[in-house]
C-alpha positions as CSV (number, residue, x, y, z in Angstrom):
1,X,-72.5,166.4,-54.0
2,X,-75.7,164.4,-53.9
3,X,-76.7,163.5,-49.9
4,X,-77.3,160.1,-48.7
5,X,-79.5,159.1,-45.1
6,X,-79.1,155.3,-43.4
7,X,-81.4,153.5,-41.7
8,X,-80.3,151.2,-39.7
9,X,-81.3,148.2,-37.0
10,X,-78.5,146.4,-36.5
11,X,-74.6,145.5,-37.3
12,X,-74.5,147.7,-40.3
13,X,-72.6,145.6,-42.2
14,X,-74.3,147.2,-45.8
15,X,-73.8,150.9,-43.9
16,X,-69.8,149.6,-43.8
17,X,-69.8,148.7,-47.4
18,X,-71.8,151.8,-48.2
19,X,-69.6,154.3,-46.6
20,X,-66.5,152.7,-48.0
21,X,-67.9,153.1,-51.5
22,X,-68.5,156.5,-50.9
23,X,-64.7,157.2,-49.4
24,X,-62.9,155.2,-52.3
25,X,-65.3,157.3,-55.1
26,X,-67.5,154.3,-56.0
27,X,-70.3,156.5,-55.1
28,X,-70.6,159.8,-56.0
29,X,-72.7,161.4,-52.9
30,X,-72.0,161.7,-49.2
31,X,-73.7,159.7,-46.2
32,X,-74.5,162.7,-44.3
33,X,-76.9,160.9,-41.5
34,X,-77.4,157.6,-39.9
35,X,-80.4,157.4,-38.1
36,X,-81.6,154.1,-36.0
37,X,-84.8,153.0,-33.8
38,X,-82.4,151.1,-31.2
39,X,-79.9,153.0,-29.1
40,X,-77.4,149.8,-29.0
41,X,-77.0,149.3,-33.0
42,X,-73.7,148.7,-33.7
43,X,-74.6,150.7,-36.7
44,X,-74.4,154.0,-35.0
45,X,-71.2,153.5,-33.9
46,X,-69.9,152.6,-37.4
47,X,-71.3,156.1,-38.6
48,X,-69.4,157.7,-35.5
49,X,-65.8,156.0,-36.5
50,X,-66.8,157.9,-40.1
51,X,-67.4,160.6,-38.7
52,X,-71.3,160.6,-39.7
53,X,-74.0,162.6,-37.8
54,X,-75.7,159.1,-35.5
55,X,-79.1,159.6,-34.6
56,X,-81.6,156.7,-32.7
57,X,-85.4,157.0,-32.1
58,X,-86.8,155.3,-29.4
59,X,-90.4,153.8,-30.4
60,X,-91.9,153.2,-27.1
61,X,-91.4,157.1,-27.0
62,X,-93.9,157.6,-29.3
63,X,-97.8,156.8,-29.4
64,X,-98.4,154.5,-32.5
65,X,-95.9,153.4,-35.6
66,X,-97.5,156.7,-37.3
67,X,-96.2,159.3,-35.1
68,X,-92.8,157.4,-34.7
69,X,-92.6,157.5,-38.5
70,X,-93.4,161.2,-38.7
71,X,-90.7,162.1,-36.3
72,X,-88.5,160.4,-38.1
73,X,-89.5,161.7,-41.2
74,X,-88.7,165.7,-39.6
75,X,-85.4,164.7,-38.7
76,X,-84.2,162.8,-41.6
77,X,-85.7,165.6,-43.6
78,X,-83.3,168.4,-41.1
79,X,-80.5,167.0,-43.9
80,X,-82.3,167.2,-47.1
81,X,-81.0,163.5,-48.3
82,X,-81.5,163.1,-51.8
83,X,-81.8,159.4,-51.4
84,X,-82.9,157.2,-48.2
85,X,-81.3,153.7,-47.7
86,X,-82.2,151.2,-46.2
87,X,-79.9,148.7,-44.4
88,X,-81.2,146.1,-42.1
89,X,-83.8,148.8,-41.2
90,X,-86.2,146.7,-39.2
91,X,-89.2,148.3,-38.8
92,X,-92.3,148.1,-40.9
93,X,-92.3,151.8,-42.6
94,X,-95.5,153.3,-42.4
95,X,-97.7,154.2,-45.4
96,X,-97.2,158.2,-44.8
97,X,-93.5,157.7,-44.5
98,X,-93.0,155.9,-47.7
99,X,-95.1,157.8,-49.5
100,X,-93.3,161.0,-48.4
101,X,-89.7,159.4,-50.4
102,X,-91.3,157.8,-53.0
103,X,-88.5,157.0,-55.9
104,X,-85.6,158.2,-53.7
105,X,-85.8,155.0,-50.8
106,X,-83.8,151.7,-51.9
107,X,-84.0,148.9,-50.0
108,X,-82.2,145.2,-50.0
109,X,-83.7,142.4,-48.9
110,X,-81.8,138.9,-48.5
111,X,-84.0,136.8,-51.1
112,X,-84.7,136.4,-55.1
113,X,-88.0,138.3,-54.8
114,X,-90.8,137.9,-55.1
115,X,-89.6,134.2,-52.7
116,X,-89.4,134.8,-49.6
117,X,-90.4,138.1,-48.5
118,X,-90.4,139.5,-44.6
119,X,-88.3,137.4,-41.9
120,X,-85.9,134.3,-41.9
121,X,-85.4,134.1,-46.2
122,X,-82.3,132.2,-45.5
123,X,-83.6,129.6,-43.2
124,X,-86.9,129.3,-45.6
125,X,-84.6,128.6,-48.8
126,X,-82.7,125.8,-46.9
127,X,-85.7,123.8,-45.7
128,X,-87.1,124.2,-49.2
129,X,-84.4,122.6,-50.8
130,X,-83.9,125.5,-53.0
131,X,-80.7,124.9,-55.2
132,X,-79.9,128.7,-55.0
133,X,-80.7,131.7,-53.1
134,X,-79.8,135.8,-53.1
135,X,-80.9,139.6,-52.5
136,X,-82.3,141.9,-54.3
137,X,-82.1,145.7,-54.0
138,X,-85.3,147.9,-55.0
139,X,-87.7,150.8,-54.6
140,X,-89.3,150.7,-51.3
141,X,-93.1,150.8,-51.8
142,X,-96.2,150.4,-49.2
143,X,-95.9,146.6,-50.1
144,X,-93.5,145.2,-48.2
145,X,-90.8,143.9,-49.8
146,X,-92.8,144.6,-53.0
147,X,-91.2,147.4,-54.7
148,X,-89.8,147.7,-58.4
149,X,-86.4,145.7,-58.5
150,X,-83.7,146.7,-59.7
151,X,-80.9,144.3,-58.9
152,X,-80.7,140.7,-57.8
153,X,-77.3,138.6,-57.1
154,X,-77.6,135.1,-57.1
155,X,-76.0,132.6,-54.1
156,X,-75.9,128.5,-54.5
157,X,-77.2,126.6,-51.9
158,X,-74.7,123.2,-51.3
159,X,-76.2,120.2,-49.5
160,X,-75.5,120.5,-45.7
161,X,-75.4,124.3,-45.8
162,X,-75.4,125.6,-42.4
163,X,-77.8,129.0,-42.7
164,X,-74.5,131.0,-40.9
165,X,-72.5,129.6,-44.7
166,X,-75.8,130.9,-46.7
167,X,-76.2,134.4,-44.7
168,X,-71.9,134.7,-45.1
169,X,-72.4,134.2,-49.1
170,X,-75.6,136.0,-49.4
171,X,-73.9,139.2,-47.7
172,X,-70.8,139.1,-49.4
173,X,-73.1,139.7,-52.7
174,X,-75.2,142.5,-50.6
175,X,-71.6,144.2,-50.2
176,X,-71.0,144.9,-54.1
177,X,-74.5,145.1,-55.4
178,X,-76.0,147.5,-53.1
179,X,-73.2,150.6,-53.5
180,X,-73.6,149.9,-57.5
181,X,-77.2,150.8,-57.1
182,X,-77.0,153.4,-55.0
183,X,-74.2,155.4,-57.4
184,X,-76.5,154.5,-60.3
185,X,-79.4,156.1,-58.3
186,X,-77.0,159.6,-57.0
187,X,-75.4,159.6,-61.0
188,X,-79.3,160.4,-62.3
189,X,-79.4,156.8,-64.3
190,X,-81.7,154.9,-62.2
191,X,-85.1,156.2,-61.5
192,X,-88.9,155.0,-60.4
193,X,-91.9,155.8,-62.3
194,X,-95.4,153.9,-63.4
195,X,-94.0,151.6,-60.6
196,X,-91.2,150.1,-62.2
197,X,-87.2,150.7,-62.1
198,X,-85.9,152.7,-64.9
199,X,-81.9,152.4,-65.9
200,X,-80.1,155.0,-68.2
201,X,-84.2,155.1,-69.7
202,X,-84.8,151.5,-70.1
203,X,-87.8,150.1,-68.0
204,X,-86.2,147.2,-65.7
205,X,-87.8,143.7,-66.1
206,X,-89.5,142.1,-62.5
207,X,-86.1,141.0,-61.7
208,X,-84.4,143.9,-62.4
209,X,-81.0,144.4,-64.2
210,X,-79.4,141.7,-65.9
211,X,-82.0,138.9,-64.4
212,X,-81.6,135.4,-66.4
């Protein structure tokens, strides 16, 4: 059985959907770590209820985003994941760390990228008057938020949209999407090479599966 690690920052609400895909089957590998850089993430203690090794780094412990990132790196690396996800990971990874799981670290980020990457996508789309919004799940690269895609769902946007009704629909789409990618990813059918997304041996288009 193929071995998954979590990063995590916050709630954990992808972790949740992540470990129930892997206890109903929908995805075919274990989470076997959850690792977080704050103490307090409500995260952890989801990985506890599952009865999932929950781990937190301090930052301030270490001298510089490097060092953090390497001893993160060792302990992550104590489980031998065979894929690294991110979800709601805050930090900005270094370029050593990323490099050390390149092609087996997915990320999702709440906007139709390339729009809107970094902070506040949702708040962004609204006071553009953008008709529609999403996420979008893909490779993790040294450009942030700039990695192959591989699969984007698409939210509307309604006049008078609070961004709490945006973030609600955006996540409910992060919940299905992101264990589908991971499974193809643990199943052998999705891969990263030449910088692009590869499914079942197709190369993905810049939007990744499926775009319009």
């Amino acid at each position: 059985m193929k071995k998954i690690v979590v990063l995590v920052s916050g709630q954990g609400s992808n972790l949740k959907a992540l470990i129930d895909a892997c206890q109903q089957g929908r995805i075919a590998a274990n989470i076997v770590a959850v690792f977080s850089n704050k103490a307090q993430a409500y995260g952890l203690q989801r990985a506890e209820e599952a009865g999932i090794a929950a781990h937190a780094l301090d930052a301030k412990s270490f001298a510089d985003r490097e060092a953090f990132d390497a001893a993160l790196a060792e302990a992550i690396d104590q489980y031998q994941p065979d894929l690294v996800v991110l979800a709601g990971y805050m930090r900005i990874l270094s370029h050593a760390f990323v490099q050390h799981y390149a092609g087996r670290m997915l990320n999702i980020h709440p906007s139709l990228l390339p729009k809107y990457p970094g902070l506040h996508t949702h708040r962004q789309a609204i006071d553009n008057g953008d008709s529609e919004h999403g996420t979008s799940v893909h490779f993790v690269t040294e450009q942030l938020d700039g990695g192959p895609v591989v699969l984007q769902a698409k939210v509307p946007i309604f006049p008078g949209d609070e961004e709490d009704e945006v973030i609600e629909r955006v996540q409910t789409q992060e919940h299905h999407i992101y264990p589908l990618v991971v499974n193809w990813f643990v199943t052998g059918r999705l891969t990263m090479s030449d910088n692009a997304a590869w499914l079942d041996g197709e190369r993905l288009p810049a939007q990744g599966y499926a775009a319009d």
